[in-house]
N, C-alpha and C positions, 0 to 999 in steps of 0.2 A: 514306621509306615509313612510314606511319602501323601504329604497333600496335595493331590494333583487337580487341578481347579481347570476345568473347561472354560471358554469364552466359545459362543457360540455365535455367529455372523448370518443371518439371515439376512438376506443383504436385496428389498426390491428396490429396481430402479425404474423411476417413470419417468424418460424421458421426454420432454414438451420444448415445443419451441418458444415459449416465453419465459414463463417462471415454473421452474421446479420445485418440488415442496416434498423433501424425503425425511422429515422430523420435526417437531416441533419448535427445535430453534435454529434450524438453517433453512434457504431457501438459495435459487440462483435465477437471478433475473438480467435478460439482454438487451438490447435495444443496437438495432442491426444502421449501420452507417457505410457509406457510399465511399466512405475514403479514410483516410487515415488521421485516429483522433490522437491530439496534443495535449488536453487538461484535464481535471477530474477532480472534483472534491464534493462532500456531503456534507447534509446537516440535520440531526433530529428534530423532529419538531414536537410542540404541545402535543400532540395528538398521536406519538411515537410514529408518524409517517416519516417519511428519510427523501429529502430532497436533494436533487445533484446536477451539476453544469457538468457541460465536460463540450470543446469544438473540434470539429473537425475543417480540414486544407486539403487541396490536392492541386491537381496540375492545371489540371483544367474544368475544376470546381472550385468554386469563392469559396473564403473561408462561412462558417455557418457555426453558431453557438445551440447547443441541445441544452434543455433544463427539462425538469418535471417531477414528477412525486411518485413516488410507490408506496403501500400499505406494508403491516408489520410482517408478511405473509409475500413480499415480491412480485404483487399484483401491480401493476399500474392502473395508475388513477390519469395521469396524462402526461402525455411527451410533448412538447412546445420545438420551434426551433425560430431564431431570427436569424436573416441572411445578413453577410456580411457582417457583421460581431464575432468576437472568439470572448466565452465566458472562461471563469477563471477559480474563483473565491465566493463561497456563501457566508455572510454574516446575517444572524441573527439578534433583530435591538427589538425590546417587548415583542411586537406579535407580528411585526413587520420581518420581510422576507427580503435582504438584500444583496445583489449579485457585484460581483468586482469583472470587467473585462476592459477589451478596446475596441475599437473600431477606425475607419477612416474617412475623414474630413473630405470635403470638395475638393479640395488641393493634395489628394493621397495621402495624406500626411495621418500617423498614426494619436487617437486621441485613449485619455484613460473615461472610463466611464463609470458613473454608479448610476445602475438599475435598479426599481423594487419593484417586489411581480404583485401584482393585481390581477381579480377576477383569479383565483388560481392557473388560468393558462396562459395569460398573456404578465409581461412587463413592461415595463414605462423606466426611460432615462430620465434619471432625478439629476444627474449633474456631469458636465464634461471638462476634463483639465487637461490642458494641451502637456504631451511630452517633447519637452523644450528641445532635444537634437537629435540628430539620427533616429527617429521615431519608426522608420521601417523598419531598423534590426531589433528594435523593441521586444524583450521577453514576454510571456503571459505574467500579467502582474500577480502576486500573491496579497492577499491583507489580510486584517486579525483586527478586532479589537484592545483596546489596551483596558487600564484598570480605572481610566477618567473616563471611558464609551467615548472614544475617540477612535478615526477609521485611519491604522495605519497600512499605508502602500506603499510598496516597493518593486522594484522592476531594472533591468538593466537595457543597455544597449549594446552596440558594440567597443562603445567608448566610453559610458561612463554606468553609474549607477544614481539610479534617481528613488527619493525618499518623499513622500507625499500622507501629511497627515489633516486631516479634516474635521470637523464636529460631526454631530447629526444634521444640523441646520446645513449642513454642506457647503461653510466656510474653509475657506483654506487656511490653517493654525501654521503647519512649516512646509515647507518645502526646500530640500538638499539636492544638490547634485556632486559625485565625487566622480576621479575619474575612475575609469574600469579595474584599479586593483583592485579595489574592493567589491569586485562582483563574487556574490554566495548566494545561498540554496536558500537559507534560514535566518532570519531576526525575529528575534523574541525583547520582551518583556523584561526585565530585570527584579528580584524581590522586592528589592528597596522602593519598586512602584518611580525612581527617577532618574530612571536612564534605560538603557536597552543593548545587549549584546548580539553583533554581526561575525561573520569569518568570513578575511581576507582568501579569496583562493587562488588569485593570480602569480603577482610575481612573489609574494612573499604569504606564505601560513601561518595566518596570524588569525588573533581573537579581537576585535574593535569597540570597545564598551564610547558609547554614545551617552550625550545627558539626552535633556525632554526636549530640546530643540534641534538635535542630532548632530551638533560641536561634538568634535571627539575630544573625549576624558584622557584615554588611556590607549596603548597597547600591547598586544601579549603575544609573542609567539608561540605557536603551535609545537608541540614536541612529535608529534608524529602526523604525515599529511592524511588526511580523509577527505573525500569528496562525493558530492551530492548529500551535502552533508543534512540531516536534521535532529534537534537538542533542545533541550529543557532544564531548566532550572528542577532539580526533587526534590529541595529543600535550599532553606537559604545561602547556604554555603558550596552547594554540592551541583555541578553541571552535568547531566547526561548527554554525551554527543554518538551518535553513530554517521557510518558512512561509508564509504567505497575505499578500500587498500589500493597500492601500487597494485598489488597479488592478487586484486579481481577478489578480492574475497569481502565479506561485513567487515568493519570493523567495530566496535562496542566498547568505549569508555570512560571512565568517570573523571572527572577534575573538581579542583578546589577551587575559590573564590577568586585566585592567581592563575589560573589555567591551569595548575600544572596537574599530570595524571596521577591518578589515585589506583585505579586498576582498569584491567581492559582483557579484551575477550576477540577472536578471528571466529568466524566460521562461516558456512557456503560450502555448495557442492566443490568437489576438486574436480578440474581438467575442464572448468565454463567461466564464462564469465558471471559476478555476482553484482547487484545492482541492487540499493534501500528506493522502494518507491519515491516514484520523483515529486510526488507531490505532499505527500505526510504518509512517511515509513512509521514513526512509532506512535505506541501507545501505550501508556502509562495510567493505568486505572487507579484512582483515589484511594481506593482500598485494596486489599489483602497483598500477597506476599510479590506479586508476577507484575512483568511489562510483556509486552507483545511487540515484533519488528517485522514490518511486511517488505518481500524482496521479490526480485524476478530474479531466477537461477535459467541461465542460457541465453545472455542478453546481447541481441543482434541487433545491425543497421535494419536487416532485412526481413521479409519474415515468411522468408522460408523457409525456417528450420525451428525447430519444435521448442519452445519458452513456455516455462512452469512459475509458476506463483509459490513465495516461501512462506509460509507464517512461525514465528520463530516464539516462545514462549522464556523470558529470563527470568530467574532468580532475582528480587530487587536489591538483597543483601550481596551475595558472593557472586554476579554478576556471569553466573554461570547458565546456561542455555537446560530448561526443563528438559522439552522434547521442539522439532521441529518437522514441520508437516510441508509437502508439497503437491501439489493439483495443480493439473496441465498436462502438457505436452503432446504425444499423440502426434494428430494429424492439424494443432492450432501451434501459434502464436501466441503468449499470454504477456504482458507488461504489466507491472503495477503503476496504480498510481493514489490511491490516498487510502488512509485505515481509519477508522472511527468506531467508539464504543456505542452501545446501541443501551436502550432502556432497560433491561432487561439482563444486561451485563454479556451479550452475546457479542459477536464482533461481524463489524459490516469491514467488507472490502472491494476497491474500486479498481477496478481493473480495464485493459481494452484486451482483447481476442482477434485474430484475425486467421483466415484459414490458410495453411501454408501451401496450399494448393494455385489458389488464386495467382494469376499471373500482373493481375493490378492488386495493390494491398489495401484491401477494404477491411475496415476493423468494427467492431461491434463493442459496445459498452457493455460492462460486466459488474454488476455486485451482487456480492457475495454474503450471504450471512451464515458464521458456524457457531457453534458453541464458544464457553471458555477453555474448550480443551482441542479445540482446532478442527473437530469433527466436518469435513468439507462433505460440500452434497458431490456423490459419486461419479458422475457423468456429466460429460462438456459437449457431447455429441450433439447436433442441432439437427436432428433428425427423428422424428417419432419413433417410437419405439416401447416392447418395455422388458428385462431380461430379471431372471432373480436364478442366485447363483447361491449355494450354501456351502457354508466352510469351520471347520472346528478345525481351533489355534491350542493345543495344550503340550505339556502343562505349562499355567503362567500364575505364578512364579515359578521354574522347573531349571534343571544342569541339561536338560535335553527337550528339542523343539520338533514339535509335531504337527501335519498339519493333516487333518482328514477334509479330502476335497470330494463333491458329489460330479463335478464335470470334467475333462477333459482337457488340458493344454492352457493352464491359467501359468501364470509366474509370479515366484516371489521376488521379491525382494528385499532387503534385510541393511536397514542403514542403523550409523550410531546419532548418537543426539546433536553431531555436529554436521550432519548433515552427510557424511560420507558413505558414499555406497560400501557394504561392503561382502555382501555375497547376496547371488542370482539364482535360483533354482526353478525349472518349470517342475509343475505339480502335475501327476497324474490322478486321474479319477481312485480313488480309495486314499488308502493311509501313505502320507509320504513321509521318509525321516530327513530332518536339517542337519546335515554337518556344520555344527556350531561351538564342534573342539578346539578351535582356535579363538575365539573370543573369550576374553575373561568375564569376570560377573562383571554384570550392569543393565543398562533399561537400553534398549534396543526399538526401533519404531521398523514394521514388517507392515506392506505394500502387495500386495492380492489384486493382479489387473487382467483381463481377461480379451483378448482380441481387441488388444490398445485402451480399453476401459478400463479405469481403476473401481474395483468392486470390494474392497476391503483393505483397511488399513487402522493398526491398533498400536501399544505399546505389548511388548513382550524383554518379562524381568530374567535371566540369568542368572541363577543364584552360584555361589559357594560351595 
C-alpha cells in the first residue's frame, strides 16, 4: 500500500506597504526611493537589529546615501538620508557603527570617507582620503576588516585600482595604486593572516595574492573566466569562487592553494541573463552541511521587463545545488545586491525593486528575511490588500503528482534544482493531475502563482 502523504498550503497573504510579516522567520521590508539605487549592504547588530546603506543617482537628482535600522520583525526604527554622499560598506569595531562611502570636495573632485553614525539617526565624517586620479569615474568603494581590525578599502577608477588601509585611529598604514588590470569585484583576507587574494578581470584572468603592504607575491592564472566575481577561503587550503559564465549562467568552483579547480557546478534559469549579487552573492554559514548564493535571474540595463531574485542552497561537500528558489517578477524589477546570515540562522537579503511600469526608474530598497530553507514571504505587490488561497500538493513523495486547488486559474509550475523551468500547467478549481511521465525520480521545486502572485511554493520528491 502506497504512503501517500499530503502537504497542505493554507497560504494567507497580508499585504502592507511597509513590512510584511507571513511567519515567524521571514518578513519583507521596503523603503520607496525617487531614482535609481547603486549599493547595498547589512549588518547585525548586539541587539539582532540589521542595519543597511544603500544610495541612490539620477539625472536630475544629486546622488543621496540612505542608512537606517529595522527590528528582527522588518519594522523600522529609522531611515536617515545625507545629500550628496553615496554610502557603500558597514563595518562593525566594538559597539561603534561605521559606514564606508564618497562624496565630493569644493573642487568636484571625488573623496573616500569614513563615517560613524551617532545619535542612531544621524552620522558624523571621522575621516576623508582623497582618491589620487580620475576620482569621477570612481566605483563605490567596498571595505572589510582584516584579522589585525585594520579598515581595508578598495575601489577602482577608470584607470587604475586603488588599495587604501587605515587603523581605527584613522591613520593611513598603506595605500596602492595599480593600473586598471587588476580591477575585481572581491579581495579577501588570506588564512595565513599575511597577505591577501585579488582577481585580475581585465586584460588577463588571473588570481593576485598580495603581502600586508599589497607588493604582489605571486600570480596565478585563472583556468576558467567568471565575472562579478565573489570568494572565500573554507579552509586553509581550499577557495570558494563563484561568478558570472560567458553563458550568462552562475558559475560555482572550488580551487586549491595554486588556483587550480578542484570542482565546479553551472546553473541559472536558461534563455536570461544570470547575475551573483553585486555586492555579496554568498554565504557560507559556519556550521552544518549548505552555503547559500544570491542571484538576479533576468538581468537587464532596464527595467522594464520583469527580474526575479535567485537564492540557491549548495552542498558544502559535492558542491552540488540542494534546491533553488525564485521571487519576483510580475509587474517589478528585482536586482540583488548583498546576502547576510541573520542571528537566528535565517537569511536576510538586499535587494532594489523597481516597477516596470514606471516610465522614469524609480527603485525601492528591499530586504528580505526567509528561512534556512528559502521559504520567501509570498507577495511583492505594494498595494494593500489581503488574498488566502488553498491548495493540496500530493502525494510527496509520490511516481504521480496531484494538486487539489480550491480557486480557479492559478499556474503551476514545475522546475528542477538547477533552476530550469520545466513544465507549466494552469490549475482548475478541484483536483488537477501533472503530467510528470517524463521526468525521472528526483526532488523537484513547484511554484503556485495566482493572478501574477506567487502563493505557494514547496519541494515535491518523485520516486522510483
Amino acid at each position: 500500500m502506497k504512503n501517500w502523504k499530503k502537504i497542505r498550503l493554507i497560504l494567507a497573504l497580508s499585504l502592507l506597504t511597509n513590512a510584511i510579516c507571513i511567519a515567524q522567520q521571514s518578513f519583507y521590508f521596503s523603503l520607496e526611493s525617487p531614482a535609481q539605487l547603486f549599493t547595498g549592504e547589512m549588518a547585525i547588530l548586539n541587539n539582532r537589529d540589521i542595519f543597511f546603506v544603500s544610495c541612490f543617482s539620477g539625472d536630475s537628482i544629486n546622488t543621496c546615501g540612505y542608512f537606517g535600522q529595522i527590528d528582527n520583525h522588518g519594522n523600522q526604527k529609522y531611515a536617515s538620508s545625507i545629500e550628496n554622499h553615496s554610502l557603500s560598506s558597514v563595518l562593525l569595531i566594538a559597539d561603534e557603527i561605521l559606514l564606508v562611502g564618497t562624496s565630493k570636495n569644493d573642487s568636484g573632485e571625488k573623496e573616500i570617507n569614513i563615517y560613524k553614525v551617532v545619535n542612531n539617526n544621524e552620522i558624523s565624517i571621522e575621516a576623508t582620503f582623497p582618491i589620487t586620479s580620475h576620482s569621477n569615474s570612481a566605483s563605490s568603494p567596498k571595505a572589510f576588516l582584516n584579522s589585525r581590525n585594520e579598515i581595508v578599502i578598495f575601489y577602482s577608477t577608470f584607470y587604475n585600482i586603488q588599495i587604501l588601509v587605515v587603523d581605527t585611529q584613522m591613520n593611513v598604514i598603506t595605500q596602492k595604486i595599480y593600473s586598471n588590470f587588476f580591477t575585481f569585484f572581491d579581495l579577501i583576507e588570506n588564512p595565513d593572516k599575511n597577505s591577501y587574494t585579488g582577481l585580475s578581470l581585465t586584460d588577463q584572468y588571473r588570481f593576485i595574492v598580495f603581502d600586508t603592504n599589497f607588493e604582489i607575491i605571486n600570480e596565478y592564472p585563472g583556468e576558467y573566466y567568471f565575472w562579478l566575481n565573489n570568494f572565500k577561503w573554507i579552509n586553509d587550503s581550499t577557495l570558494l569562487n563563484i561568478g558570472k559564465t560567458h553563458d550568462d549562467y552562475i558559475g560555482v568552483e572550488t580551487l586549491d592553494k595554486n588556483f587550480n579547480r578542484l570542482k565546479s557546478h553551472e546553473f541559472g534559469a536558461i534563455d536570461t541573463v544570470n547575475h551573483p549579487a553585486f555586492f555579496k552573492a554568498l554565504l557560507w554559514p559556519d556550521t552544518g552541511n549548505s552555503f547559500y548564493i544570491f542571484t538576479t535571474k533576468g538581468v537587464s540595463t532596464f527595467h522594464t521587463r520583469p527580474g526575479w531574485l535567485g537564492l540557491a542552497k549548495f552542498n558544502k561537500e559535492s558542491l552540488e545545488p540542494e534546491w533553488i528558489r525564485y521571487f519576483g517578477g510580475s509587474d517589478f524589477y528585482y536586482q540583488a545586491l548583498s546576502i547576510e546570515q541573520y542571528a537566528d540562522d535565517g537569511i536576510l537579503l538586499q535587494a532594489t525593486r523597481a516597477y516596470i511600469y514606471d516610465e522614469v526608474r524609480k527603485e525601492a530598497l528591499v530586504i528580505i528575511k526567509t528561512d534556512t530553507e528559502g521559504n520567501f514571504p509570498l507577495s511583492i505587490d505594494n498595494h494593500p490588500a489581503e488574498m488566502q488561497s488553498q491548495f493540496t500538493v500530493f502525494p510527496n513523495p509520490g511516481q504521480e503528482l496531484r494538486i487539489e486547488a480550491s480557486v480557479e486559474g492559478a499556474l503551476l509550475e514545475l522546475y528542477n534544482l538547477n533552476g530550469q523551468l520545466l513544465h507549466t500547467q494552469s490549475l482548475g478549481s478541484g483536483l488537477n493531475s501533472i503530467n510528470t511521465d517524463q521526468l525521472p525520480p528526483s526532488t523537484y521545486i513547484y511554484r503556485i502563482s495566482l493572478k501574477n502572485d506567487l502563493v505557494g511554493s514547496g519541494k515535491w520528491v518523485k520516486m522510483k
